[in-house]
C-alpha positions in Angstrom: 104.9 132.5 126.3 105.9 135.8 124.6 107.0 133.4 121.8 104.0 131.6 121.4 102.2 134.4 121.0 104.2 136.1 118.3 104.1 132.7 116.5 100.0 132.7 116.6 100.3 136.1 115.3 102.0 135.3 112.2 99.7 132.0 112.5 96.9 134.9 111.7 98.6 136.7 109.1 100.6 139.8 111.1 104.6 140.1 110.0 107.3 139.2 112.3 108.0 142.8 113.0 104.4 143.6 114.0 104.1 140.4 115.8 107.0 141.5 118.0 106.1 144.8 118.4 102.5 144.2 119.7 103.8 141.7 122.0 106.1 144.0 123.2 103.8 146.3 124.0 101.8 143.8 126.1 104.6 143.6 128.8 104.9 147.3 128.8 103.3 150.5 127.9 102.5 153.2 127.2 105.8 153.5 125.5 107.8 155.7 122.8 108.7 154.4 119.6 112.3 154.8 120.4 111.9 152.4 123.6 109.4 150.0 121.6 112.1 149.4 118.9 114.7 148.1 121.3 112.5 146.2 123.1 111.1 144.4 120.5 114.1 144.5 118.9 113.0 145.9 116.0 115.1 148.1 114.0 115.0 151.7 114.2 115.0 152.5 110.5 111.7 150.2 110.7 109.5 151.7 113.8 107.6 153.6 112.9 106.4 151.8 109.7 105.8 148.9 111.6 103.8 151.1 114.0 101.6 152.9 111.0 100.3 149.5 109.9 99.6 148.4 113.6 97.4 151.7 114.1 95.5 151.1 110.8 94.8 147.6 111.9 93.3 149.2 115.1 95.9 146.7 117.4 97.9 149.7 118.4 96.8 153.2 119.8 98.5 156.8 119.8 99.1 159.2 122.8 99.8 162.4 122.6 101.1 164.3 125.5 103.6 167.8 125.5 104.6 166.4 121.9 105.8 163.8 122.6 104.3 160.5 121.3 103.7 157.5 122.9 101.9 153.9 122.1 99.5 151.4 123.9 98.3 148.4 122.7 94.7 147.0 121.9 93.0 145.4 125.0 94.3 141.7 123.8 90.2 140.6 124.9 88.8 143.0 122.0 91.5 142.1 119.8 90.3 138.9 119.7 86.8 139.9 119.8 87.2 142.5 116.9 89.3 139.6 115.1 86.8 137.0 115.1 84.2 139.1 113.7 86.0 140.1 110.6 87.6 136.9 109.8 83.8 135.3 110.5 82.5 138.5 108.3 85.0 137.2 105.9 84.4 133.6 105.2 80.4 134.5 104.9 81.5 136.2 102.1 84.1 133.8 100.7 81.4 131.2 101.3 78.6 133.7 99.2 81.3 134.0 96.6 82.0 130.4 96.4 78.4 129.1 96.4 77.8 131.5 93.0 81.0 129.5 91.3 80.1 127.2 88.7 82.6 124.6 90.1 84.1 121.8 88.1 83.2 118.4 89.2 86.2 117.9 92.3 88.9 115.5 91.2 89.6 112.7 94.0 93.3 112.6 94.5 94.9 110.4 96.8 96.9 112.6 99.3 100.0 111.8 101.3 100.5 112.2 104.8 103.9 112.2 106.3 104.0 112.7 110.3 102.1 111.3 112.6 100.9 115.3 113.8 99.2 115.2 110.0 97.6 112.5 110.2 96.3 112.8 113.5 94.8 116.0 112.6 93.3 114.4 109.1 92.1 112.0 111.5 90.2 114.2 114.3 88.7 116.2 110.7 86.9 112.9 109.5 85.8 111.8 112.8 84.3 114.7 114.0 82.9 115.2 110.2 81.1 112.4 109.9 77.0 112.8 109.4 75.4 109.5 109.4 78.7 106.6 109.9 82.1 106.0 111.3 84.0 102.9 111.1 87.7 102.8 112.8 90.4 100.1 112.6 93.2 101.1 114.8 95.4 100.8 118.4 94.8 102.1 121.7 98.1 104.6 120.6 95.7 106.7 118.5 92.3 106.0 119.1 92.2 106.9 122.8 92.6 110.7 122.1 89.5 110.5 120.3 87.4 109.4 123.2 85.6 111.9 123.6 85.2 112.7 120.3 83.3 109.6 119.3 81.4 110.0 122.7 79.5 113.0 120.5 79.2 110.9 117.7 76.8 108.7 119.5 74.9 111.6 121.4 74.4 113.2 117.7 73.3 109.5 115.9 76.4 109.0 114.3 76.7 105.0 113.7 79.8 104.4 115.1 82.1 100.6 115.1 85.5 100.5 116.3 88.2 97.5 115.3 90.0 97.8 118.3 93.7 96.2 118.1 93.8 95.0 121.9 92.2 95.5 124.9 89.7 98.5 124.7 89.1 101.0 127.3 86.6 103.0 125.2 83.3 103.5 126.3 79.8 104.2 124.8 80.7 103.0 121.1 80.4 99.6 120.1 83.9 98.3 119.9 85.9 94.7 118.9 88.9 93.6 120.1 91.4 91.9 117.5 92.4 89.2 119.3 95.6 88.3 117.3 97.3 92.0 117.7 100.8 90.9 118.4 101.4 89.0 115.4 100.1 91.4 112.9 101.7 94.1 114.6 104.9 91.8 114.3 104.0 91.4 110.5 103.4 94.7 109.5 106.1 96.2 111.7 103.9 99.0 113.3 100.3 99.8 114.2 97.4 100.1 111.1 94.7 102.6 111.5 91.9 103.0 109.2 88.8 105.3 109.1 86.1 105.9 106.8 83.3 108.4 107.7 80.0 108.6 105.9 81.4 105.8 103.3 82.4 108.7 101.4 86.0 109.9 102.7 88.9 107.6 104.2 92.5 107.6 105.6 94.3 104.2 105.5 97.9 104.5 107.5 100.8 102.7 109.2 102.2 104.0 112.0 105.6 102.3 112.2 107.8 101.3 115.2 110.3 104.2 114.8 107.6 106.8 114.9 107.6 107.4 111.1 104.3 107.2 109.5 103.2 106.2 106.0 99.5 107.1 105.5 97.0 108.4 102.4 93.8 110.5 101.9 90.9 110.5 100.1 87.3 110.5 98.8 88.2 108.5 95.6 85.4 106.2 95.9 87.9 103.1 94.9 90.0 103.9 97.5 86.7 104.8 100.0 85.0 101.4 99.3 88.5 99.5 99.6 89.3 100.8 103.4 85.3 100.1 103.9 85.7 96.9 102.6 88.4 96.3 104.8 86.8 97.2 108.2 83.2 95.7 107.7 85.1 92.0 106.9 87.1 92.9 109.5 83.8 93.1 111.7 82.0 89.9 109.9 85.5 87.7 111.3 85.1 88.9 114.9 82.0 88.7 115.2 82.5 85.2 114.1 85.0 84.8 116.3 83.3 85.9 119.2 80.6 83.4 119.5 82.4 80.3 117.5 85.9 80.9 118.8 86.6 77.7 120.5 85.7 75.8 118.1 87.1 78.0 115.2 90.6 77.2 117.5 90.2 73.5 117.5 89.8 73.7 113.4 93.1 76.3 112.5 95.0 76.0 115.4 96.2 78.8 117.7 95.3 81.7 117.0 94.0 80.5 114.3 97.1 79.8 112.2 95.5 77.9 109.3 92.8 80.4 108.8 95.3 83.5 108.3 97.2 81.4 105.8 95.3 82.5 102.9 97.4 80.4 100.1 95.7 77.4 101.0 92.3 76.2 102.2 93.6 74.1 105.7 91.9 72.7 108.8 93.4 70.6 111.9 92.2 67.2 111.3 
């Protein structure tokens, strides 16, 4: 735990030593500098600089008693509360000084993401984004963390459809289930997931059987409209399917073979 938290505090922008230092003094205090530097294990030389910067940031506090000084930290509650403020206070500002830019017209590049953690968090920003429409193609692997997520969407209006590569377990969004899962999962070697919010931004990804992950970003509107394209006919076909299935079967076969062969225009005779 003591390690987590001196990770979130460099997270937040504090140096290793003053990470350790306040964390130190969480587990003990009130404490001299002396007995703060070994247990936080940083070095002597270094102390009481460490401790100068943590008393102008207000995280660290000074008693004095018979000469002899000693150090408490900042309730960690306040800390918080006092950090919140001033970060919020912050990006009003950055937001003020931004909104008075003349910006150039944004360039849409087409950005890479390399683990499935990145993508998954590119993923959660676009879904819980999205103003007006979500569409989703993907596997019960990655889509059922969002459950919840897409339950909001529907409470706030957000038109949501889900391509849903076997069976769903999702509720309250309008969902199809791609009934051919196995052999395109066979034929791409791993599990696609597609989303587009708003028609304006889009991820398009492959999650493969090892784990590793090949997957893009962006709100170039060729790519945007492609991954759009891709869901909606996605949506046209199972909706087909759904109400002319049986006899879409008897005409291309199981699982409809001759339909997915798409260099050549064959039925079952």
């Amino acid at each position: 735990m003591v390690v987590n938290i001196i990770n979130k505090l460099q997270d937040l922008g504090f140096s290793a030593n003053e990470s350790r230092v306040y964390a130190a003094l969480l587990e003990e205090n009130p404490v001299t500098a002396y007995e703060l530097g070994k247990r936080s294990g940083v070095p002597s030389s270094k102390i009481y600089e460490v401790l100068c910067r943590l008393l102008e940031k207000e995280m660290v506090f000074e008693l004095v008693e018979a000469n002899r000084k000693r150090y408490i930290p900042e309730n960690p509650d306040r800390f918080i509360t006092k950090y919140s403020g001033r970060v919020k206070q912050d990006l009003d500002e950055l937001k003020s000084g931004f909104d008075q830019l003349e910006l150039k017209p944004n360039v849409c590049y087409i950005i890479s993401c390399n683990s499935r953690d990145e993508l998954m968090q590119r993923a959660e920003s676009l879904i819980t984004s999205a103003g007006s429409t979500l569409l989703i193609s993907g596997w019960a692997q990655e889509l059922n963390q969002f459950q919840n997520h897409f339950v909001e969407l529907v409470e706030r209006g957000v038109r949501t459809a889900i391509v849903h590569y076997g069976k769903s377990v999702l509720s309250g969004v309008q969902c199809f289930e791609h009934p051919v899962e196995d052999i395109l999962y066979r034929e791409k070697g791993g599990r696609g997931f597609v989303i587009v919010a708003d028609s304006k931004e889009a991820i398009s990804a492959t999650v493969f059987e090892d784990g590793t992950v090949e997957a893009a970003w962006s709100s170039n509107s060729g790519f945007v409209s492609m991954a759009d394209d891709y869901i909606r006919h996605d949506i046209y076909i199972l909706k087909v399917v759904r109400h002319f299935g049986e006899a879409m079967n008897d005409m291309f076969g199981d699982n409809y073979r001759l339909l997915r062969n798409i260099f050549a225009d064959e039925v079952i005779k």
